[in-house]
C-alpha positions as CSV (number, residue, x, y, z in Angstrom):
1,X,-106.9,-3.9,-152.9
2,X,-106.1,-6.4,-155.2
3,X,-103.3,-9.2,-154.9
4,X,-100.5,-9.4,-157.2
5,X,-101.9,-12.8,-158.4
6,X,-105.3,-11.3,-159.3
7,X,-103.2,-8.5,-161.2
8,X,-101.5,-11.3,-163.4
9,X,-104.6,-12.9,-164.4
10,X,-107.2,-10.5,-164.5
11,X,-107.6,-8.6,-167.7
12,X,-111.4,-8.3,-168.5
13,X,-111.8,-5.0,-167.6
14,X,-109.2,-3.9,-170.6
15,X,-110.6,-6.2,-172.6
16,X,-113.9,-5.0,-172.2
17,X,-113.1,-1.6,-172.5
18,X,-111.3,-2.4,-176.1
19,X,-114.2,-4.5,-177.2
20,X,-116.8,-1.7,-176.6
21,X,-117.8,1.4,-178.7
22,X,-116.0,3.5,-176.7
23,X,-112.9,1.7,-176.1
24,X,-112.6,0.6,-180.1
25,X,-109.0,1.6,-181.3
26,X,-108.1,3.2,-177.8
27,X,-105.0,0.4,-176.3
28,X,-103.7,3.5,-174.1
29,X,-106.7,4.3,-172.6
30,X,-108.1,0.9,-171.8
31,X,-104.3,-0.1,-170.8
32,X,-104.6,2.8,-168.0
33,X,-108.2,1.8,-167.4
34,X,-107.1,-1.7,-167.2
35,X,-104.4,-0.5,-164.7
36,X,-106.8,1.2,-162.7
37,X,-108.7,-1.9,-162.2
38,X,-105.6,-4.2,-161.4
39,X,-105.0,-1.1,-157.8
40,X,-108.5,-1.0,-156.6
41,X,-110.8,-4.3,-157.9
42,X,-110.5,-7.5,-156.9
43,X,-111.0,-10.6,-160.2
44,X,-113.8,-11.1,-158.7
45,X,-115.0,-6.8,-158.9
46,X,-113.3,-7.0,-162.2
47,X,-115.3,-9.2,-163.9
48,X,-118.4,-7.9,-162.9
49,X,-117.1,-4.1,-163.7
50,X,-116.3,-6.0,-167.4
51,X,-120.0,-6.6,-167.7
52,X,-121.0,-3.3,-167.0
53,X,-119.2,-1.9,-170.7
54,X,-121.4,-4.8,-172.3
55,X,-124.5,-4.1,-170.4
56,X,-124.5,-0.5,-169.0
57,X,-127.9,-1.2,-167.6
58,X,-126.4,-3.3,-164.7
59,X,-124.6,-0.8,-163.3
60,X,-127.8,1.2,-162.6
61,X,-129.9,-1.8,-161.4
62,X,-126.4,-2.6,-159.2
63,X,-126.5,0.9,-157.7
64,X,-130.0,1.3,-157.0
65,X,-129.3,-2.6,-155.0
66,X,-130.5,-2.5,-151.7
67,X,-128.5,-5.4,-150.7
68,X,-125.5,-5.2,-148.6
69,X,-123.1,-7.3,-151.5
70,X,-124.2,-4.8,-154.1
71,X,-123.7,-1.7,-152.2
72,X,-120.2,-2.7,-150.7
73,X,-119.7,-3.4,-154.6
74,X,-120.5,-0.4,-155.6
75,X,-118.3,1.5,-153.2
76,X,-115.3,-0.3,-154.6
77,X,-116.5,0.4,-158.1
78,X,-116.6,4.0,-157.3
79,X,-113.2,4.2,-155.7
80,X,-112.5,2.4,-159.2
81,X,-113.3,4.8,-161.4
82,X,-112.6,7.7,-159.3
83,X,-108.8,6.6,-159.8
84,X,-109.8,5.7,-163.9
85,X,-111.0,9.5,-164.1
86,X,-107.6,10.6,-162.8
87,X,-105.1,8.5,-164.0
88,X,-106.5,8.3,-167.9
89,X,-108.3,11.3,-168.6
């Protein structure tokens, strides 16, 4: 879980989310998304989960990972958007 400092600081998965295709015009959405985020991610997860709206291709080649890093990653990163999925949809 994330700390409350990391919760005031971190922002980059919102901001990614308003700066993509998707996200373009949709505050709401990547508020709650961003919200999401600040319950389950660390700064750290977050900014690599920011990356992931920019460059959707690093998500796969971080879920295929065979390394221990990426897979405990990815786990988080599930639980993520598990809680995205049902707090913003």
């Amino acid at each position: 879980m994330a700390s409350v400092a990391d919760e005031a600081m971190a922002k980059d998965v919102g901001n990614a989310c308003l700066a993509s295709d998707r996200g373009a015009g949709k505050q709401t959405l990547c508020r709650c998304i961003q919200k999401a985020a600040d319950r389950t991610l660390t700064r750290r997860d977050q900014k690599r989960a920011a990356s992931f709206f920019a460059k959707p291709e690093l998500a796969q080649t971080t879920r295929r990972s065979d390394s221990r890093r990426d897979e405990a990653f990815w786990d988080r990163y599930q639980v993520f958007g598990d809680v995205a999925r049902k707090y913003c949809s």
